[in-house]
Structures are given as structure tokens and as C-alpha cells.
C-alpha positions as CSV (number, residue, x, y, z in Angstrom):
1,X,-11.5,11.8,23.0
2,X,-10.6,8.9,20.6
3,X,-10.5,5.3,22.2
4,X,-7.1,4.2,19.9
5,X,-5.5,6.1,17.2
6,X,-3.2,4.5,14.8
7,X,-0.4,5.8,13.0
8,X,1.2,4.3,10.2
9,X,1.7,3.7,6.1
10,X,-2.1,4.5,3.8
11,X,-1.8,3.0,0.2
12,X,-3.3,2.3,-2.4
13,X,-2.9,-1.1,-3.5
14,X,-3.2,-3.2,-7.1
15,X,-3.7,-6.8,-6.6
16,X,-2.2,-9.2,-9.9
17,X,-2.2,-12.7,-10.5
18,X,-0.6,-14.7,-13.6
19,X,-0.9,-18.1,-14.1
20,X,2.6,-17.9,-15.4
21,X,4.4,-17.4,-12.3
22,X,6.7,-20.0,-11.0
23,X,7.9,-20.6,-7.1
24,X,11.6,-21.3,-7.3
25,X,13.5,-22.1,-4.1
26,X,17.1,-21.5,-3.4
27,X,18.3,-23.9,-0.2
28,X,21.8,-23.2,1.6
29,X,22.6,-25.3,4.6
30,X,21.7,-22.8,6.9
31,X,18.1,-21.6,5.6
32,X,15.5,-21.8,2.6
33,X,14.8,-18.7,0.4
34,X,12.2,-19.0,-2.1
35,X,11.9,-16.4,-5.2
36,X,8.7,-15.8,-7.5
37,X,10.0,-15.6,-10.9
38,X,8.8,-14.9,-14.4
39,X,10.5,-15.8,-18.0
40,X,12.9,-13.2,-18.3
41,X,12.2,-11.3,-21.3
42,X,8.2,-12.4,-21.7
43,X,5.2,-10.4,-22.0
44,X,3.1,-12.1,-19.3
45,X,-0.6,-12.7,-19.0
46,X,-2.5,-11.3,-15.9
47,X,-5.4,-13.4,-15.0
48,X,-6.7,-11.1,-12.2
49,X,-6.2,-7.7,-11.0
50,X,-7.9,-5.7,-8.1
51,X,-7.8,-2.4,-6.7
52,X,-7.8,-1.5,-2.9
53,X,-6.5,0.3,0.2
54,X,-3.9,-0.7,2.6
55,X,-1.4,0.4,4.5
56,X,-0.6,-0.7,8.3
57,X,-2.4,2.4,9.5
58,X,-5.2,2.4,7.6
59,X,-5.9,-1.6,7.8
60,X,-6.1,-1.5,11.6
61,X,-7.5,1.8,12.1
62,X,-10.3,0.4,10.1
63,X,-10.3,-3.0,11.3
64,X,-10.6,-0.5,15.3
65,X,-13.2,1.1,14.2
66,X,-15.0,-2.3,13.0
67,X,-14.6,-3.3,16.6
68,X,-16.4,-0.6,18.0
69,X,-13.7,1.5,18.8
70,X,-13.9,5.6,18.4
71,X,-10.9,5.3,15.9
72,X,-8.2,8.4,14.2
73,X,-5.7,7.7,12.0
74,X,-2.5,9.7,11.7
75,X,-1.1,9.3,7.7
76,X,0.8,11.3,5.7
77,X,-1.1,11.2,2.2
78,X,0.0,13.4,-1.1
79,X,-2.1,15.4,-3.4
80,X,-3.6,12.7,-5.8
81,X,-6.6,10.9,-7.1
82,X,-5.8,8.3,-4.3
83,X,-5.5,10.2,-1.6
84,X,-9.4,11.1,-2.0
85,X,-9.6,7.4,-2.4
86,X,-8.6,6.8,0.7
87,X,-9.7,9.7,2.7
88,X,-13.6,8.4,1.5
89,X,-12.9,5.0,2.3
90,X,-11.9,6.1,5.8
91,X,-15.1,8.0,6.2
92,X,-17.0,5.4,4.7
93,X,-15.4,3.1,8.1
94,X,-16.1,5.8,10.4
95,X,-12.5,6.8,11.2
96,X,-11.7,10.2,12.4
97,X,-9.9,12.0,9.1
98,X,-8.8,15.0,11.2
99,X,-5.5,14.3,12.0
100,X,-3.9,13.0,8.1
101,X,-1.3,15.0,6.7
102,X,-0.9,15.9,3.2
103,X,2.8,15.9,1.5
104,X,3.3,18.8,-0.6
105,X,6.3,17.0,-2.6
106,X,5.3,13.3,-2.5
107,X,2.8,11.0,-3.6
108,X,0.0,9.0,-2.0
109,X,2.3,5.6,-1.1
110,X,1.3,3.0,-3.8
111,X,2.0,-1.0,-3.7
112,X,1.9,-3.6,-6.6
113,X,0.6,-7.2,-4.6
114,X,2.1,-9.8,-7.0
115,X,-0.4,-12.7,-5.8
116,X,0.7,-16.3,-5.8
117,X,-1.2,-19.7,-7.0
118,X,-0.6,-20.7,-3.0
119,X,-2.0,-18.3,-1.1
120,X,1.4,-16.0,-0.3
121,X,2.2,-12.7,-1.6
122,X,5.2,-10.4,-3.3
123,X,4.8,-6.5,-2.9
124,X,6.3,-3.9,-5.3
125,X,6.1,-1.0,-2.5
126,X,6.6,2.7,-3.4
127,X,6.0,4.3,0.2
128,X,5.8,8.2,-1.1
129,X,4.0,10.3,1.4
130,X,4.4,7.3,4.2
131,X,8.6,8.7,4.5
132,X,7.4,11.8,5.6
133,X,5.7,12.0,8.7
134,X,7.4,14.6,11.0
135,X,7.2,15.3,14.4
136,X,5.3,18.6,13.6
137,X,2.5,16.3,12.5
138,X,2.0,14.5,15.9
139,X,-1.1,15.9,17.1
140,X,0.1,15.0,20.6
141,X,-2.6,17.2,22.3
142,X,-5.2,14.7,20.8
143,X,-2.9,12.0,21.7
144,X,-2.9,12.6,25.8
145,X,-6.6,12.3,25.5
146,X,-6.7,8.5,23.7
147,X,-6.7,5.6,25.6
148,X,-4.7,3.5,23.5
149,X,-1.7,4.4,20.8
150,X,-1.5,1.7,18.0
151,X,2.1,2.7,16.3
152,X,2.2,0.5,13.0
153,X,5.3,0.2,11.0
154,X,6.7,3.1,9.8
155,X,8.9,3.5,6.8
156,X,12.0,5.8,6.0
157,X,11.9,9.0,7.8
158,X,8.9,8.4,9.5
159,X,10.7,6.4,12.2
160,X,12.1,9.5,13.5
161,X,8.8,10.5,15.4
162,X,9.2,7.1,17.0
163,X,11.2,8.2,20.4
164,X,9.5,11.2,21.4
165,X,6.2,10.0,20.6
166,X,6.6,6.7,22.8
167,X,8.1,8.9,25.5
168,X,5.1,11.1,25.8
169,X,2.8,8.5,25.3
170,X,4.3,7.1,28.7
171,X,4.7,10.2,30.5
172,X,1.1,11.2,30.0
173,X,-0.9,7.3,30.8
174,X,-1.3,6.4,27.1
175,X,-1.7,2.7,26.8
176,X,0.4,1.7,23.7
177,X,0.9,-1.0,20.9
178,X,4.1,-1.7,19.0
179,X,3.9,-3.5,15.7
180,X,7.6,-3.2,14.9
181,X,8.7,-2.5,11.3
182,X,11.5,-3.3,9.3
183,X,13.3,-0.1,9.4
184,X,13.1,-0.4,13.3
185,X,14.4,-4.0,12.9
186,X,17.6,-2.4,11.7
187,X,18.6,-0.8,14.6
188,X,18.7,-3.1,16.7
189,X,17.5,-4.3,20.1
190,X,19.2,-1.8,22.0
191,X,18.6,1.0,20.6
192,X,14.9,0.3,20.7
193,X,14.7,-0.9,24.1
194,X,12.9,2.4,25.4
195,X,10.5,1.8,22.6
196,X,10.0,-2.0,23.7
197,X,9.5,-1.2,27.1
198,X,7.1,1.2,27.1
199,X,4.7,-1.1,24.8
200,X,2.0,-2.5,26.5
201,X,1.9,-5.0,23.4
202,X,5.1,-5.8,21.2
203,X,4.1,-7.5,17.8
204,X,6.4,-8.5,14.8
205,X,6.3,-12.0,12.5
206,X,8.7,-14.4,13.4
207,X,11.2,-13.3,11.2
208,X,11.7,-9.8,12.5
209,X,11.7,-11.0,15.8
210,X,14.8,-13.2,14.6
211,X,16.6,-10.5,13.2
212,X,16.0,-8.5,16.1
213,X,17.1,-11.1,18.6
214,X,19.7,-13.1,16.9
215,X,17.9,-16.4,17.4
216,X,16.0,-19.0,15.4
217,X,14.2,-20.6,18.7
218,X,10.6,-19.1,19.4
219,X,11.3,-19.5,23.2
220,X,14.4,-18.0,23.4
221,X,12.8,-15.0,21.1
222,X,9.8,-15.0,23.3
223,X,11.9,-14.4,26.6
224,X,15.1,-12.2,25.3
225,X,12.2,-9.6,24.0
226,X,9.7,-9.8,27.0
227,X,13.2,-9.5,29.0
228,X,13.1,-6.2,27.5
229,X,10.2,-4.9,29.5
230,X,7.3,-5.5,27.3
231,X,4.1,-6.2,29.0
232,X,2.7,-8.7,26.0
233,X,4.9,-10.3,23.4
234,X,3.4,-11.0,20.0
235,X,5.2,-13.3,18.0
236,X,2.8,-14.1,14.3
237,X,4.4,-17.7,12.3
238,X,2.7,-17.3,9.4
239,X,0.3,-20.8,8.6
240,X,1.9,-22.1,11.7
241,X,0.0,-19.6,13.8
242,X,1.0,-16.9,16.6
243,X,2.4,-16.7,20.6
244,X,1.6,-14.4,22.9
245,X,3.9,-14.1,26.0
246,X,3.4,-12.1,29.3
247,X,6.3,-13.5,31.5
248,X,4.3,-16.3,33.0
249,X,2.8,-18.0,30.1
250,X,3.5,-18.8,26.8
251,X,-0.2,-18.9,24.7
252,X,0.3,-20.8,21.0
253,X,-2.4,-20.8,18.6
254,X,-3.1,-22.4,15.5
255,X,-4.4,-20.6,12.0
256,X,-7.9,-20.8,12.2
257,X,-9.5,-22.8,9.4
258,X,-10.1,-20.6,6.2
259,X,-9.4,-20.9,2.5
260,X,-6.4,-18.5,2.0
261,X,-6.5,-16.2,-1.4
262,X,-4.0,-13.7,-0.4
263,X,-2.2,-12.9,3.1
264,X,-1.5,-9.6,2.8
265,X,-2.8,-7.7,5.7
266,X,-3.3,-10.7,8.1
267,X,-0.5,-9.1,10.1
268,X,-2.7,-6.3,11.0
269,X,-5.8,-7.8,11.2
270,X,-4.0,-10.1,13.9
271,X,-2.8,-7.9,15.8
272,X,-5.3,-4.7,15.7
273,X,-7.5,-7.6,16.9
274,X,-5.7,-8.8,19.2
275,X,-5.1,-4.7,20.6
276,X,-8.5,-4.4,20.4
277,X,-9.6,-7.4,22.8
278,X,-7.1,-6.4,25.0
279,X,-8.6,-2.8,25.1
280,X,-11.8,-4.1,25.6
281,X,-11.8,-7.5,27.8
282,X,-8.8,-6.9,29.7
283,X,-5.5,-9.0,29.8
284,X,-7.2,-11.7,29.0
285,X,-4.5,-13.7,26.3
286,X,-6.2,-16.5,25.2
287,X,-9.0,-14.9,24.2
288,X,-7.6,-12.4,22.4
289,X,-5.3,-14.7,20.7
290,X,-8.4,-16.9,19.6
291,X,-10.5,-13.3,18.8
292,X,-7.2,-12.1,16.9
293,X,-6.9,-15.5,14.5
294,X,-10.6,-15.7,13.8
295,X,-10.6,-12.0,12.1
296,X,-7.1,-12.7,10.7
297,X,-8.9,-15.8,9.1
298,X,-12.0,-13.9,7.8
299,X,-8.9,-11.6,6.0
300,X,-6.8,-13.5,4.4
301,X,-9.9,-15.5,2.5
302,X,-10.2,-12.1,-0.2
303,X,-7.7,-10.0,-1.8
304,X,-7.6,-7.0,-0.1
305,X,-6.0,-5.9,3.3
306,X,-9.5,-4.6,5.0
307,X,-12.4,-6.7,3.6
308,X,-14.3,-8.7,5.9
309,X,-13.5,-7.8,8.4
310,X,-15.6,-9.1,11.8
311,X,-16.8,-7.7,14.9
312,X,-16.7,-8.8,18.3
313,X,-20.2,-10.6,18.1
314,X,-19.4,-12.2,14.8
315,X,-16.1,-13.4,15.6
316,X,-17.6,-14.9,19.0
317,X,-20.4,-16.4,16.9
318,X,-18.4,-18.3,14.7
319,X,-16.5,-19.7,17.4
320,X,-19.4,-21.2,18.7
321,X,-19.0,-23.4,15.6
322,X,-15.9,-24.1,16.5
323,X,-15.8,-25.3,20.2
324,X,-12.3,-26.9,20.1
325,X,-10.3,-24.2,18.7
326,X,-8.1,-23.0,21.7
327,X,-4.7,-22.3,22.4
328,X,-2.0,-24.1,24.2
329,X,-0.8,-23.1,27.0
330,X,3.2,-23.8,28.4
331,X,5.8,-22.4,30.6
332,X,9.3,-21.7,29.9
């Protein structure tokens, strides 16, 4: 019996930097946009390139398994030199391979990180294998047995297996995390109300939970989607921090201090940590907000969606060092 397994995207991923890249922003009444852009036409110079694995699955069914957690990973993968990539690197972690799929037509999915001089990120995504999941690949005798289901985004026609899978994870007692995707973003609030309020935990960046809600107020975002039957609503802001709601109280919480290199993957850090307190401590919010930041810190400090990641003692010991660092706490 597995503690949490994950389902989601595996890639592999190619971090690139140029010193010749420029931040151009576009600026309408109503909002900002800002573009990275290149001289049209130009060979450019890369000053640094890296190689490593990613993927919303993968990056918090490793980041689980860090914690403590008897971890499996449900991925589609294809036939390729990075599919034994990433099937090592997950046994390396010590998460379960025995439930990935392999794609007899597509690729292993494969992302190009464009990294910017101020910490952010563009990504060139091809999503291959990720498209394909079915719901013949659902192991769902394994999954009456977990204790927790962490569903990550899932891309194309992947987000098919979402209904039924949700619906048996509540008919059968499976405690269940929600970090909601773009392609589930497009349907619309309605349509994934059932989804929504089966989640123990909702989580999506501010952003998506705009889109999803049709408003620019955190408050109003925080209350239209907890309305919606989630148990915990997880709202990420980017440097501006995160909230957590549970219908009583609204729990804000500043980016922990940390030299940012690249964000990719401090999405799922955050939230697989924040899962992963909640599996183990309880309903206990504000720590799991403060336990979810820290690791999401450690992150974002390296290029690469799953290095450094902390455990439970660590991220505890450096908060020692940090006595102040809370979150506020408000009603609305």
C-alpha cells in the first residue's frame, strides 16, 4: 500500500540562458504582459545549458518520496533514451516505477526552459507521451489502497481520466489533491465542480485561479472556489507568496528568503509540500504553509525542478534560523 501516488506529466528538461535576451513589456489599460525576446534573425550565444527531469508528476512524487512518504508515480513515458532517464532517476528517489506506462506512438514529453537574467522562466513544451494517459492505465486497484491521490496537471488527452478517477477516489476513502492545470482551466468552473469538490486540497497560481473565477481580487477568488466544496484552497502569487483558505481563515505567507536562479518547479514543490504536511501533521495550515515555502525556497535557488529538495527535519531546522517567518492570519 503506497501512502500518495501522483499522476501527472514526466519530462525531460534543457535548461538555456543567453546573455542576449531582453524583457520587453507590453502595457494595456487593463493588464501588463511582458515577452522575452531575441534579435529577430541572430545567431545567439548560450551562456549556460543544463540537463534535468521534470514534469508535475515526477517533481512531487519525488519531492513525496523525499518527505518520507511510500511514493508511485503514474506517467505515460515513450520508448527513448529519456525515458530510461527518468525511469533511473525515479529509482534513484525511491519511487515506485510499477505503475508508468509506455506510449507505443509518442515520445518521452521533452521541455526547452528559456532562463531569464531575473530569476523567471519561458518553456518550449512538447508534451508527447504526457497526451496519452487513458483510463486503461489507471491502476485503480492500487489506487483504493493509497491514502492520498496527488492529481498534477494533466495535458491534452490525459484530462479525460480526470472524472472517473476523482469519482472513485471518493467513493472508495481516497484522500485527494488537486493541482489544476491549464487544460482544466478551460473548461470552466462548472464543469469542474465535481472535481473541486471532492479535493481535499485545491491548488493553482493566481492566474489560473483568475481565469477560472472571473476575478482579479484574491478574496473574492479564495471564497467563489472554496464555495465550491473544496476542503483547502491553495492560491500560489508568485514572489508575493501563497494563501491557503479553509472557510474560516484566510493564511498568507510570504516567499521565504532565497536567491532565485530559476522558478520552474516551485509550483510543485509548494504544493506537494504543502500535501505532504497535511498528510502527515494534520490540518494544520500554517504550518504547512510555512513547511511548503521553505522547500519551495530551497527549489527555486538551482536550475532544475527536483534538486534540493528538504525534508521534514531540515526544513524545520532552518526555520529555527528563522523565528519570525509566519503567516498572517485574516477573515473574510
Amino acid at each position: 500500500m503506497f501512502d500518495i501516488i501522483t499522476i501527472g506529466s514526466a519530462t525531460f528538461d534543457i535548461f538555456v540562458q543567453s546573455e542576449d535576451e531582453q524583457i520587453v513589456t507590453v502595457r494595456t489599460p487593463e493588464l501588463k504582459r511582458e515577452f522575452l525576446a531575441f534579435e529577430y534573425g541572430e545567431k545567439i550565444d548560450i551562456n549556460k545549458v543544463d540537463y534535468e527531469l521534470g514534469g508535475g508528476g515526477s517533481n512531487t512524487a519525488v519531492n513525496f518520496a523525499n518527505l518520507g512518504f511510500k511514493t508511485a508515480v503514474i506517467v505515460k513515458i515513450g520508448k527513448d533514451v529519456n525515458s530510461n532517464l527518468i525511469l533511473n532517476n525515479f529509482k534513484k528517489c525511491n519511487v515506485s516505477t510499477d505503475l508508468i506506462k509506455t506510449s507505443q506512438s509518442q515520445k518521452t514529453g521533452f521541455s526547452v526552459i528559456l532562463a531569464t537574467f531575473d530569476g523567471d522562466r519561458t518553456v518550449l513544451a512538447h508534451r508527447g507521451a504526457n497526451t496519452e494517459i487513458t483510463e486503461a492505465d489507471i491502476p485503480y486497484n492500487v489506487i483504493k489502497e493509497a491514502k492520498w491521490l496527488y492529481i498534477a496537471p494533466l495535458s491534452g488527452n490525459s484530462n479525460q481520466v480526470l472524472d472517473p478517477i476523482t469519482d472513485f477516489a471518493e467513493k472508495h476513502g481516497v484522500s485527494m489533491a488537486y493541482n489544476v492545470g491549464s487544460t482544466s482551466i478551460k473548461l470552466g468552473l462548472e464543469r469542474m465542480r465535481k472535481v473541486i469538490e471532492t479535493a481535499e486540497v485545491l491548488i493553482m497560481n493566481r492566474s489560473e485561479a483568475s481565469k477560472i473565477t472571473n476575478e482579479y481580487d484574491i478574496n473574492k477568488m479564495l471564497t467563489i472556489l472554496h464555495n465550491a466544496e473544496a476542503k483547502v484552497v491553495v492560491i500560489t502569487d508568485g514572489k508575493d507568496g501563497a494563501y491557503a483558505y479553509d472557510g474560516k481563515i484566510v493564511y498568507k505567507i510570504d516567499t521565504f528568503p532565497s536567491n532565485v536562479v530559476s522558478t520552474l518547479g516551485a509550483g510543485d514543490a509548494f504544493a506537494s509540500t504543502f500535501v505532504g504536511t497535511i498528510a502527515k501533521y494534520g490540518y494544520d495550515i500554517e504550518r504547512a504553509m510555512k513547511y511548503a515555502s521553505v522547500n519551495s525556497a530551497c527549489v527555486v535557488q538551482h536550475f532544475g525542478a527536483q534538486e534540493e529538495f528538504r525534508t521534514f527535519d531540515q526544513i524545520e531546522e532552518m526555520l529555527l534560523h528563522h523565528p519570525g517567518y509566519t503567516a498572517e492570519k485574516y477573515t473574510i
